[in-house]
C-alpha positions as CSV (number, residue, x, y, z in Angstrom):
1,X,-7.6,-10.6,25.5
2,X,-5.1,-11.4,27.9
3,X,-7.4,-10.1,31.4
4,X,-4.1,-10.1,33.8
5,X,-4.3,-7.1,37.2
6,X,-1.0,-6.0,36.3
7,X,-1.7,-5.3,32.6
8,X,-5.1,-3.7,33.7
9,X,-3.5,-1.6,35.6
10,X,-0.6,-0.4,33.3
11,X,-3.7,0.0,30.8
12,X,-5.6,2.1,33.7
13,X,-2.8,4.5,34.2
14,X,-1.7,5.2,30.7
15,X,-6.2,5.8,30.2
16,X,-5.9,8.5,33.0
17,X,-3.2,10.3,31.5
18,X,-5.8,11.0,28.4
19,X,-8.4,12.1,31.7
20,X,-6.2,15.9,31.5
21,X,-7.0,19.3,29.8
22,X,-4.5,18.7,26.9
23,X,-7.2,15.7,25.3
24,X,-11.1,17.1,24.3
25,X,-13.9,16.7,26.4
26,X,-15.3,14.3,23.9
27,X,-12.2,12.0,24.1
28,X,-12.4,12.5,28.3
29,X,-15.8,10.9,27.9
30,X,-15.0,7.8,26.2
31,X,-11.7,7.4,28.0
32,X,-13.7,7.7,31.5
33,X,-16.2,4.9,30.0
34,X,-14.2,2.7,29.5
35,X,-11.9,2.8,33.0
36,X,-15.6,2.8,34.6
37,X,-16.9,-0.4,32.9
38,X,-16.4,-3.5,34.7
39,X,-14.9,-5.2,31.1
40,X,-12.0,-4.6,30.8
41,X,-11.5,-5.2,27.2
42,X,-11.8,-2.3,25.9
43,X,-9.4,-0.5,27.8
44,X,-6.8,-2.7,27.9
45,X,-6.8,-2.9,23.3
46,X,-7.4,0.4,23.8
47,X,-3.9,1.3,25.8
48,X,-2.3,-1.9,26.1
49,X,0.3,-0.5,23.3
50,X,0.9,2.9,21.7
51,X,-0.5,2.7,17.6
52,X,3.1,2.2,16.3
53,X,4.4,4.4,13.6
54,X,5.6,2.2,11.4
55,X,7.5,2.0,8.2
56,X,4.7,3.1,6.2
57,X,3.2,5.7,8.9
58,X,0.1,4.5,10.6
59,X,-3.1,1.9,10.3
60,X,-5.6,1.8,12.7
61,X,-9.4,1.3,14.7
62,X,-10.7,5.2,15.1
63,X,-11.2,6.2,18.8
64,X,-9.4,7.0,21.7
65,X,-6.7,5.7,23.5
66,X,-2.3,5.2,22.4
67,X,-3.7,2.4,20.1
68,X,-6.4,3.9,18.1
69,X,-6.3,6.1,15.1
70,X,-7.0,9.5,16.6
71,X,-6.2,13.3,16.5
72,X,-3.5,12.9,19.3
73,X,-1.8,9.9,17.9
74,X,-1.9,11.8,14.6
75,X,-0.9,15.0,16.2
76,X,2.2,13.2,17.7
77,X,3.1,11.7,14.5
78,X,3.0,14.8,12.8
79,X,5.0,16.7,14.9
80,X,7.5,14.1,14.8
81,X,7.7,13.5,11.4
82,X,8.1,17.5,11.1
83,X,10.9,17.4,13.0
84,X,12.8,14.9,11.3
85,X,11.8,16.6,8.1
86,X,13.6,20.2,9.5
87,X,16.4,18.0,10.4
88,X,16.8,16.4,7.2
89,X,16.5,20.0,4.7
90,X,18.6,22.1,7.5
91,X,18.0,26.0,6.0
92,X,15.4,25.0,3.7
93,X,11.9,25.8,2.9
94,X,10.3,22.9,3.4
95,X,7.0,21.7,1.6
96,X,4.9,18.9,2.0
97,X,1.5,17.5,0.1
98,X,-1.2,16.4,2.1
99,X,-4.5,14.3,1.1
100,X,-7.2,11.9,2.3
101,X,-9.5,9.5,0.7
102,X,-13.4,9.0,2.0
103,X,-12.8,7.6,5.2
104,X,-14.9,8.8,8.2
105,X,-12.2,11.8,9.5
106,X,-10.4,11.9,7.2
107,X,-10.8,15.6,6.3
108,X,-10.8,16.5,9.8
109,X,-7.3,14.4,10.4
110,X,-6.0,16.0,6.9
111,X,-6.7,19.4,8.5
112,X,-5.0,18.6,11.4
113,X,-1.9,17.0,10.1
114,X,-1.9,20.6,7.6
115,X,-2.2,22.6,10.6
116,X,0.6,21.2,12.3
117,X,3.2,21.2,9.5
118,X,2.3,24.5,8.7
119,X,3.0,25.4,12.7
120,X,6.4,24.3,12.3
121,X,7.2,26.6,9.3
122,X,6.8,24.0,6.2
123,X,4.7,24.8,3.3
124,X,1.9,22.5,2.8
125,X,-0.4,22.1,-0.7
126,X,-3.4,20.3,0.8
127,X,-5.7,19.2,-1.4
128,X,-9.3,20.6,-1.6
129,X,-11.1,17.1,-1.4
130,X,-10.7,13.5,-1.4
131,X,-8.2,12.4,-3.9
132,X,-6.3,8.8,-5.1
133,X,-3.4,7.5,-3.1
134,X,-1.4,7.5,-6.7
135,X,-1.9,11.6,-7.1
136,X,-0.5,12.4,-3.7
137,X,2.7,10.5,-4.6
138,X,2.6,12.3,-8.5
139,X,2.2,15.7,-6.5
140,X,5.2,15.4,-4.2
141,X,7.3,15.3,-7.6
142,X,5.6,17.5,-9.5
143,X,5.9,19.9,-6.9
144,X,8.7,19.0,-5.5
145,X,8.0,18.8,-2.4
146,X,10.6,17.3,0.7
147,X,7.6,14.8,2.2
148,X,3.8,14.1,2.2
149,X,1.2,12.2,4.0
150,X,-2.3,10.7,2.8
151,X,-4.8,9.8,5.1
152,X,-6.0,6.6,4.1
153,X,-6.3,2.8,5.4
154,X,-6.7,1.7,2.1
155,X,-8.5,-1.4,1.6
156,X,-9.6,-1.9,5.4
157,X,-12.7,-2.5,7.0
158,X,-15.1,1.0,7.8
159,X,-13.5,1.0,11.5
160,X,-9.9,1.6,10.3
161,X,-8.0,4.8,9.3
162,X,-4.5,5.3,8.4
163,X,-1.4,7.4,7.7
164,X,0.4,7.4,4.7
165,X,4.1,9.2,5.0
166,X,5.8,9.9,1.1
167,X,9.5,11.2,0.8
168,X,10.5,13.7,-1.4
169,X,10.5,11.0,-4.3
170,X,7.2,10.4,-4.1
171,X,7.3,6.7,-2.6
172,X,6.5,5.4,1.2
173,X,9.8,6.1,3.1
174,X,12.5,3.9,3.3
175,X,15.9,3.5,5.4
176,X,17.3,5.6,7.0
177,X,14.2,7.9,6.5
178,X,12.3,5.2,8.0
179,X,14.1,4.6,11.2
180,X,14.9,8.1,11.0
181,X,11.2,9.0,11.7
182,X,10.2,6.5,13.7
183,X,12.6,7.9,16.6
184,X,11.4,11.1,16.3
185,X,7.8,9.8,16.3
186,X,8.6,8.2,19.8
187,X,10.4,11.0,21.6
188,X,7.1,13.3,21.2
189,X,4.3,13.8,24.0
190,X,0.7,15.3,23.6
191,X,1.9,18.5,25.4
192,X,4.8,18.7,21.9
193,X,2.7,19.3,19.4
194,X,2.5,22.6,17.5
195,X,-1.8,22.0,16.7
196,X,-2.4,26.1,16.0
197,X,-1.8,26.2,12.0
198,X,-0.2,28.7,10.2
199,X,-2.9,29.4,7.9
200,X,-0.4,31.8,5.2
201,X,2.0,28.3,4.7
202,X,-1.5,25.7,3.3
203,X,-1.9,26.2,-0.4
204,X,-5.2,24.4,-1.3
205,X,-4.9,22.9,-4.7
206,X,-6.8,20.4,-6.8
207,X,-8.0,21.1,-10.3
208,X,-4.8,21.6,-12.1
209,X,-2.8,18.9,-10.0
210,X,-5.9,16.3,-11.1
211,X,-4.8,17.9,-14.7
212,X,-1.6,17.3,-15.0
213,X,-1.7,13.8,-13.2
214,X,-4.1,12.9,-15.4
215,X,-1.7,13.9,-19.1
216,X,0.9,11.8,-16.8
217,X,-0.9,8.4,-16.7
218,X,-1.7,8.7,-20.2
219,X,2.4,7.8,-20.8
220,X,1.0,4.2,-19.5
221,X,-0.7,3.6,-22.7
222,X,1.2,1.3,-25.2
223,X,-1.2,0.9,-28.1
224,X,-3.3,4.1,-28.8
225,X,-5.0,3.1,-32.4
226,X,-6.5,-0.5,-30.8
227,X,-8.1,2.0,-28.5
228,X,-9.1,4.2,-31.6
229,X,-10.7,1.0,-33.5
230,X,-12.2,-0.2,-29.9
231,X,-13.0,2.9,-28.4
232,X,-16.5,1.6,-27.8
233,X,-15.2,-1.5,-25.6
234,X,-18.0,-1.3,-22.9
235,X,-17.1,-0.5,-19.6
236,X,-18.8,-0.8,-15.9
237,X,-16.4,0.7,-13.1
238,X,-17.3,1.1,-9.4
239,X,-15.0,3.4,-7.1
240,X,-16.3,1.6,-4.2
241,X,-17.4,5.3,-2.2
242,X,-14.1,6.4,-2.5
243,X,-11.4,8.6,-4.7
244,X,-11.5,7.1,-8.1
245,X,-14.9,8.3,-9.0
246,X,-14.1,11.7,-10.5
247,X,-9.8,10.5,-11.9
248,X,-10.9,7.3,-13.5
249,X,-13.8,8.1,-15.5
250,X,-11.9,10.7,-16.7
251,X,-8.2,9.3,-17.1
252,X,-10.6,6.8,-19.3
253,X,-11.7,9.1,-21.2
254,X,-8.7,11.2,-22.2
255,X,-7.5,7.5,-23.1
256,X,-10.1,7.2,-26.0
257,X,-12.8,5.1,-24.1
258,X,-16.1,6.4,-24.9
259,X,-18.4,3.6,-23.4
260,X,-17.9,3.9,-19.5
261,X,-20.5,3.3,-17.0
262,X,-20.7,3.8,-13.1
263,X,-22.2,1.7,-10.3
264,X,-24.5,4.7,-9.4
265,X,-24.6,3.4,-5.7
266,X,-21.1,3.1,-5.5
267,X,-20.2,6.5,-6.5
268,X,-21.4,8.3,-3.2
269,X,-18.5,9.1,-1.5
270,X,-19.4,7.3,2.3
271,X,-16.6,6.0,4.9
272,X,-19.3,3.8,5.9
273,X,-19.2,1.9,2.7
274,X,-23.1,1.3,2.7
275,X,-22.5,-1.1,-0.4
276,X,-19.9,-3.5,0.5
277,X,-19.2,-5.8,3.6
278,X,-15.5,-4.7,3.0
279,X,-14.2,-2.3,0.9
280,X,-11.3,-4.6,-0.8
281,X,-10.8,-5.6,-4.1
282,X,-9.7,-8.9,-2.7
283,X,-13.5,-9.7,-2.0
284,X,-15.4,-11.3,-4.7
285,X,-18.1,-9.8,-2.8
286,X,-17.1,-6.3,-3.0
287,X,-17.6,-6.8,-6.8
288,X,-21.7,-7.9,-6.5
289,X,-23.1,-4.6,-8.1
290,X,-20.4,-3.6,-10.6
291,X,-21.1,-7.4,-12.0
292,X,-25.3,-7.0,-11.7
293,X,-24.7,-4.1,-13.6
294,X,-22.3,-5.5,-15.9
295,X,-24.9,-8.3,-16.6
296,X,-27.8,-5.4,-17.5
297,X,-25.9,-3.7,-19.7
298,X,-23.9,-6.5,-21.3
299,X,-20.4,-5.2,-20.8
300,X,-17.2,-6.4,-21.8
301,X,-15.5,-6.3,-18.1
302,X,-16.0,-4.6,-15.1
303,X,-13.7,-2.9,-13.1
304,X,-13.0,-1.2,-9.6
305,X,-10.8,0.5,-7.5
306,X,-10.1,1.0,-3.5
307,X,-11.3,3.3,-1.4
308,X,-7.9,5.1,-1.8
309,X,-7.6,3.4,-5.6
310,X,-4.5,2.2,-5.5
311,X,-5.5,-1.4,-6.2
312,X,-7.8,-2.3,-8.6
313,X,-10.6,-5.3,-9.2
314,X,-11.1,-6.7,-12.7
315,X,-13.6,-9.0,-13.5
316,X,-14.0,-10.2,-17.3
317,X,-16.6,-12.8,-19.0
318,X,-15.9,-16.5,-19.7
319,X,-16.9,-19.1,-22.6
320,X,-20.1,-19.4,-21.0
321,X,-20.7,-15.4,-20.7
322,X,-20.4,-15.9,-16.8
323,X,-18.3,-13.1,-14.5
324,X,-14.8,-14.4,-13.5
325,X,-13.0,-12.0,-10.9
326,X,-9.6,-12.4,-11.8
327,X,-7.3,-12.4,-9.3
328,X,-3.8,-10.1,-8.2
329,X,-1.5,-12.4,-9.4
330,X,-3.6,-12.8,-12.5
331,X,-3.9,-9.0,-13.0
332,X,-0.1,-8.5,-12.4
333,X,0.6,-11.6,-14.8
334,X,-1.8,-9.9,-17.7
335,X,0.1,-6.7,-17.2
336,X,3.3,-8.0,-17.2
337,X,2.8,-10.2,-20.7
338,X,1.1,-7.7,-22.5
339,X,3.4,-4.7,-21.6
340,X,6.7,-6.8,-22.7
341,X,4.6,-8.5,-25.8
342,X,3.2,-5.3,-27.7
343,X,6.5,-2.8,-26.6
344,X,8.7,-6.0,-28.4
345,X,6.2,-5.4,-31.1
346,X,6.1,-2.0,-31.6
347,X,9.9,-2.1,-31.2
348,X,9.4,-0.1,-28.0
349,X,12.2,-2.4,-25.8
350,X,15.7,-1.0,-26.5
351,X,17.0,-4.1,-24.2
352,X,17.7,-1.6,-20.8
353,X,14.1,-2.9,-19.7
354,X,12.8,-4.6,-16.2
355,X,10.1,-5.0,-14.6
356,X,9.5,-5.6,-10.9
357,X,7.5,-8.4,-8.8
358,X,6.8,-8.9,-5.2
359,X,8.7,-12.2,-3.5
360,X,5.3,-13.5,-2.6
361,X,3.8,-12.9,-6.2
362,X,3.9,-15.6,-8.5
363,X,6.9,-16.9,-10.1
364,X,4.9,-17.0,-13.8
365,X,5.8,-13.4,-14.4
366,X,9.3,-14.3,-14.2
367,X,9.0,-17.3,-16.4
368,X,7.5,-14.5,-19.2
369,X,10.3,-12.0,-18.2
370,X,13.0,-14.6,-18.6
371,X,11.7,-16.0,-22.3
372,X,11.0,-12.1,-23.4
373,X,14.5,-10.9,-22.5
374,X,13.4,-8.5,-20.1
375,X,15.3,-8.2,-16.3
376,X,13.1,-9.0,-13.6
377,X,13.8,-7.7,-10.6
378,X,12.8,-9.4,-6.9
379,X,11.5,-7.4,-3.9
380,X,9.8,-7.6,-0.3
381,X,5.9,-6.7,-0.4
382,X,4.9,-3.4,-0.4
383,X,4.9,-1.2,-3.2
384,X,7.5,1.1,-1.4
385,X,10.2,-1.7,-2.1
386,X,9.1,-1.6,-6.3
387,X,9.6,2.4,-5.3
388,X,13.1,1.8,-4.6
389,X,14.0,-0.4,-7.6
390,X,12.7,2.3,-9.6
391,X,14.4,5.5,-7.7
392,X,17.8,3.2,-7.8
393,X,17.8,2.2,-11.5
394,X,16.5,5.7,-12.6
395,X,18.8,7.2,-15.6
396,X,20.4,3.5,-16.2
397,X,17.5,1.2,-16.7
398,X,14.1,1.9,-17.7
399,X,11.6,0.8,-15.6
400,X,8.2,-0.5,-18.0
401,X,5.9,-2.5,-15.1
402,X,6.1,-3.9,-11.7
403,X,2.7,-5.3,-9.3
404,X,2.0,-7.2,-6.2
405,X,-0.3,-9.8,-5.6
406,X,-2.8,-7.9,-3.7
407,X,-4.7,-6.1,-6.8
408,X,-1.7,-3.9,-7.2
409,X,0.2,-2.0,-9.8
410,X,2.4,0.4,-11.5
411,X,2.7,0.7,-15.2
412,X,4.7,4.2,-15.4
413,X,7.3,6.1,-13.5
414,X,5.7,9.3,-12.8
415,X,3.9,7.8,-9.5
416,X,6.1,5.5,-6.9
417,X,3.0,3.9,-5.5
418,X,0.5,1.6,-6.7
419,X,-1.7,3.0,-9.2
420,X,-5.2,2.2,-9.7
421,X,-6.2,5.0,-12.4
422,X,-3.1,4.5,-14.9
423,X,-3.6,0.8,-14.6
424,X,-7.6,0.5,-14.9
425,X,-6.6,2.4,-18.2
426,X,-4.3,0.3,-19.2
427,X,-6.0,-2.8,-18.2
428,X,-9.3,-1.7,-20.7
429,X,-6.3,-1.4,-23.4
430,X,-5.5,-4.9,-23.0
431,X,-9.0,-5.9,-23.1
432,X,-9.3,-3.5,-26.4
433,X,-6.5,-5.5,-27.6
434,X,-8.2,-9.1,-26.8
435,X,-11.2,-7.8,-28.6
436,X,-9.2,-6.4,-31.4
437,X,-7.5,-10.1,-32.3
438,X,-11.5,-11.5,-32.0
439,X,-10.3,-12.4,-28.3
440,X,-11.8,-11.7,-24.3
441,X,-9.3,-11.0,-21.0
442,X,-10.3,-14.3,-20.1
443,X,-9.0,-15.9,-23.8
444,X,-5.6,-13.9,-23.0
445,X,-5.6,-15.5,-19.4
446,X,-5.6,-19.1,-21.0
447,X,-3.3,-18.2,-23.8
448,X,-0.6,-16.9,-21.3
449,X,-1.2,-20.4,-19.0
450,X,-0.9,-22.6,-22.2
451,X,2.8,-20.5,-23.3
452,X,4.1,-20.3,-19.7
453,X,2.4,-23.2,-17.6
454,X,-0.4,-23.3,-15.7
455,X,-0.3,-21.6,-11.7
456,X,-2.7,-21.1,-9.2
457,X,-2.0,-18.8,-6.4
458,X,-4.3,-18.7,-2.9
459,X,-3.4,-16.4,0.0
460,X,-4.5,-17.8,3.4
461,X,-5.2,-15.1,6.0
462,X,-5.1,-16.4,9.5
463,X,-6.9,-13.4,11.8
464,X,-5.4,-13.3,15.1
465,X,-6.9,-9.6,16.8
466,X,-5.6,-8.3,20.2
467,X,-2.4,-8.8,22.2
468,X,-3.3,-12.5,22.4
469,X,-3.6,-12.5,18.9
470,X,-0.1,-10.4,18.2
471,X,1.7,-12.8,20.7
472,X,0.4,-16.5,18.7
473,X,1.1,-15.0,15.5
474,X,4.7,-14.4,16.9
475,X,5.0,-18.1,18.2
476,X,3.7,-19.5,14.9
477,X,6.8,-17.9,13.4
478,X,9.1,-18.8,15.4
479,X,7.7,-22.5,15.3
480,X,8.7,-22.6,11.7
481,X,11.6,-21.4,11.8
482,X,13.0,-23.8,14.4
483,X,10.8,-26.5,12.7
484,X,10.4,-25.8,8.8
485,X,8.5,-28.1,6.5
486,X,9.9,-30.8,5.0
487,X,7.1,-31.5,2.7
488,X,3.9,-29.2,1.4
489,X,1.1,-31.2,-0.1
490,X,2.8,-34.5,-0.8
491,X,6.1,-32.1,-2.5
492,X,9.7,-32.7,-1.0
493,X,11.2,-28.9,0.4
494,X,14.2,-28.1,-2.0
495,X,15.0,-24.7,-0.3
496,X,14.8,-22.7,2.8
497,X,14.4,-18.6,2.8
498,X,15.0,-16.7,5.9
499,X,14.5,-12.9,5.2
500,X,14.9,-12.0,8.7
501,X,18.0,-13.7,8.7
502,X,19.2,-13.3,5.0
503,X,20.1,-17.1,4.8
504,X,19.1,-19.7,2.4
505,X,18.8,-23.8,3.6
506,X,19.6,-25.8,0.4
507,X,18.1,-29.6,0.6
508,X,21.7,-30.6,1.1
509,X,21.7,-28.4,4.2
510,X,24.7,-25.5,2.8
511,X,23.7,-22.4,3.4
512,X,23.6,-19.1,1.0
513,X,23.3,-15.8,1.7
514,X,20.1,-13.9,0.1
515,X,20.7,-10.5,-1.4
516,X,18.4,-7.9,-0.6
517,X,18.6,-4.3,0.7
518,X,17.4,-5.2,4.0
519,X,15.9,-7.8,6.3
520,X,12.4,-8.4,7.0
521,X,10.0,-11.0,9.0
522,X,9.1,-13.5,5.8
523,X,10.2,-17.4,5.5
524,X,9.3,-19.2,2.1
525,X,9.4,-22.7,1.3
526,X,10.5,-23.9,-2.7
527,X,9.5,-27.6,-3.6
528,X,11.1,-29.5,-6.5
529,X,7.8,-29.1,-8.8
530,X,7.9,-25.1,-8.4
531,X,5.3,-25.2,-5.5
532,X,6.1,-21.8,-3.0
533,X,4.9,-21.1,-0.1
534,X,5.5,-17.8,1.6
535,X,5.0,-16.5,5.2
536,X,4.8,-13.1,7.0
537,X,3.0,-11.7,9.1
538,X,1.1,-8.5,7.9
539,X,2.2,-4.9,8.9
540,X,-1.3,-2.8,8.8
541,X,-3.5,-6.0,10.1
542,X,-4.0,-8.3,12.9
543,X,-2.9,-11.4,10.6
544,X,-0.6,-13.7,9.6
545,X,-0.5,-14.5,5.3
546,X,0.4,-17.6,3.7
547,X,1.1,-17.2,0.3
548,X,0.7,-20.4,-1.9
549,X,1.4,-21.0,-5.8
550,X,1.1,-24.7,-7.2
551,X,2.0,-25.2,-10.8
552,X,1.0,-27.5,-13.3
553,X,2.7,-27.7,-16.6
554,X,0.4,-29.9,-18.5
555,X,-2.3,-27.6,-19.2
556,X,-1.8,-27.8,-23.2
557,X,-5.1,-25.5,-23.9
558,X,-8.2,-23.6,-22.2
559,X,-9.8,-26.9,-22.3
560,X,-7.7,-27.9,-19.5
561,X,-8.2,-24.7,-17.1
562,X,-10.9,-26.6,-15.3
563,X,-9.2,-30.0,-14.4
564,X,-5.5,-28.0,-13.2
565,X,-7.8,-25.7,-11.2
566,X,-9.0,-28.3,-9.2
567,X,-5.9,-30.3,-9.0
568,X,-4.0,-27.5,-8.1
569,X,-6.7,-26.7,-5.3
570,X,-6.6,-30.5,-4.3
571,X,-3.1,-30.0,-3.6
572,X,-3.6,-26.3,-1.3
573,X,-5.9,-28.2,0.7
574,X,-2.9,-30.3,1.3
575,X,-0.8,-27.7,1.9
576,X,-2.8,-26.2,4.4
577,X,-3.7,-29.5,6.6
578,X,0.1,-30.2,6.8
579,X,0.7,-26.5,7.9
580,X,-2.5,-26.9,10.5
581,X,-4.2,-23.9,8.8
């Protein structure tokens, strides 16, 4: 951390500010401890920036100070956002859905961010308890309400909490919403916000909202007698302390699956996440006890979802009866194949169809969308971006799939977010399916790779934490772009993208323009054997991502998995050494 006097003392005089009567005596306390410590460290990542309210709302460490997740900070973004929302609906009565997931808080935040849209006269259905990322999006429609906001950091570590902000469709908010927000965000102070709710505007609901989410995911399904003949497929799910432990049992169940099992440890609902170094899906180690227990009881796969369950984990059994955790781009591969496959079969597709991937996700699913017939459809990362597609195709194209590489996806329109219930269901379909045709998940993996080529996808995350951190990860950036790759693992650069700039390099050096809705900080790198490499920094953690795909198209069965795995990782080693990673 960057230990300069003139930064400690902008950090010192924005810390006494939060020394006044309008902050608790608790937050006083901690604020006074850390101006009184000799270390500065603290203090200045506590204060040396205000917790911005991004895009997607805000993600942060819990405790006090501008740059920690905290009842002030979430006050201020509250009122703000209430304001924008009165501004939008002028003469209405406005409503809004409000949840929360397990994290330590997050009730207490929930209540607060109720309180204070229900101060400035909108209508707010909070509901009763924890509940999936996925239901608060449903709810907004169903109810049809102007906004909402889920308290939840998702996938991040214990430390973290977060602030989810919906539009009235139901997805994250976009332009102009976004910006729209944002400036209303920034023009609050502490001494602004409305924190005395108006206890006649909350509406508590829960049951019947779980009800009628729950007959919604069901339209996911696409085959309902293979789950009738393999309604005994055996199942092991872990909710990993969070909200899926009451939805996805039961979402299961109204499916037809009659042979579900939880990870009993995993089902107590604890911010601390007792079980897990890291509550994310993208850890194989987050996936320990749902596999031990999969092992006792011999199951067919094993299955999990996020703390918020959005994502999802799926881990199926090999030739050799070993666990394999598959991973996101796998998951959104599988999805994708069987979803076009068995609607063509069942003479489901009427030819309006598309599906949706992530820029960074791999290219396969468009190979399967391009041989199938089916549109695919390009977009930035973040499921708010699949949202759109969705909300701008509505009533001319039907929308049948669309996932991210990071363990996420949607496989109906009912929900604009990611969504870890409809597509755990669906994903124990597929594997009814496999089992149906004498077949495992892991058989349909290799059958897909033998059609369509073999892939193999690795995301590097570099960690950079702190102001220090914030200002290398900028410099790396703008080191590529003044000085872009010519060659990645030993494969000549065919194609420059700049999405910040909207401008593709051709080998040739002409220039394109790319078509998307809007800019945003990612470069990517296209090689003349399909190799892609993609680069952005991330917008909820102190990172930078490199997203790499190698493909190799001479895997001609499952014999030769094991061979183009390790070539294909040969060659991301490569990668990374001539990136300096």
């Amino acid at each position: 951390m960057e230990n300069n006097e003139a930064l400690i003392k902008q950090c010192e005089a924005k810390a006494q500010e939060w020394l006044s009567p309008a902050f608790d005596e608790e937050t006083r306390k901690e604020v006074q401890a850390m101006l009184d410590n000799e270390d500065k460290s603290a203090l200045i990542d506590a204060f040396y920036q205000n917790l911005e309210f991004g895009t997607g709302g805000l993600r942060g460490i819990m405790g006090a100070g501008t740059n920690r997740m905290n009842k002030y900070i979430v006050g201020m973004a509250t009122q703000g956002f209430a304001n924008y929302i009165l501004k939008a609906f002028p003469g209405k009565q406005c409503s809004v859905v409000v949840g929360h997931d397990c994290r330590n808080n997050g009730r207490m935040f929930a209540e607060s961010v109720a309180d204070i849209f229900s101060a400035n006269g909108i209508k707010v259905y909070l509901f009763e308890s924890l509940r999936p990322t996925p239901e608060i999006s449903f709810a907004i429609r169903q109810l049809g309400a102007q906004a909402g906001v889920n308290v939840t950091a998702s996938h991040n570590p214990r430390e973290y909490n977060g602030y989810k902000a919906y539009w009235d469709d139901g997805a994250q908010v976009l332009a102009p919403h976004d910006k729209g927000i944002i400036d209303e965000v920034n023009k609050v102070t502490i001494h602004d916000v409305k924190f005395e709710g108006n206890k006649d505007l909350i509406e508590i609901i829960g049951g019947e909202m779980d009800w009628d989410y729950i007959q919604a995911v069901k339209e996911a399904m696409v085959d309902q007698d293979v789950i009738l003949r393999q309604k005994d497929l055996n199942i092991v799910y872990s909710p990993m302390h969070g909200t899926g432990r009451v939805i996805i049992p039961m979402a299961l169940r109204s499916w037809g699956f009659q042979n579900i099992h939880v990870v009993p440890e995993q089902m107590v609902i604890d911010g601390n996440f007792p079980t897990v170094v890291s509550p994310n899906p993208e850890n194989a180690e987050a996936m320990t006890l749902g596999m031990k227990l999969g092992t006792k009881l011999n199951a067919d796969l094993v299955i999990a979802s996020d703390p918020d369950a959005d994502r999802l984990a799926i881990v199926c059994r090999n030739p050799q009866g070993e666990w394999e955790i598959l991973n996101g781009n796998q998951t959104c591969m599988m999805f994708s194949w069987y979803i076009i496959a068995n609607k063509k079969k069942l003479g489901q597709l009427k030819g309006n169809e598309f599906l949706v991937k992530t820029i960074v996700t791999t290219e396969e699913i468009a190979e399967i969308a391009k041989k199938n017939g089916v549109e695919l459809k390009d977009c930035y990362t973040g499921f708010k971006w699949i949202a759109n597609e969705i909300r701008v195709n509505e009533g001319v194209k039907k929308y049948i799939g669309g996932g991210e590489e990071s363990f996420g996806f949607l496989p109906f329109d009912k929900v604009r977010d990611k969504d870890s219930p409809a597509s755990i269901c669906l994903i124990c379909e597929i594997a009814a399916w496999a089992r149906d045709n004498g077949k495992t998940l892991y058989d349909l993996l290799m059958d897909i790779y033998v059609e369509y080529g073999f892939s193999k996808e690795t995301t590097i995350n570099v960690v950079r934490p702190g102001k220090t951190g914030a200002d290398e990860i900028k410099a790396m950036m703008e080191n590529f772009r003044a000085n872009p790759p010519k060659e990645l693992g030993g494969s000549k650069v065919c194609c420059w993208k700049d999405y910040k700039t909207l401008e593709q390099t051709n080998a040739d050096g002409s220039k394109t323009k790319i078509d998307m809705p809007d800019t945003s900080n990612v470069l990517q790198w296209f090689c003349e054997d399909g190799t892609k490499v993609s680069v952005r920094p991330s917008g909820t953690e102190p990172k930078i991502k490199f997203y790499t795909e190698v493909k190799d198209p001479s895997m001609k069965c499952a014999g030769c998995y094991e061979r183009c795995t390790k070539d294909a990782t040969a060659k991301i080693e490569a990668i990374k050494k001539g990136l300096n990673l």
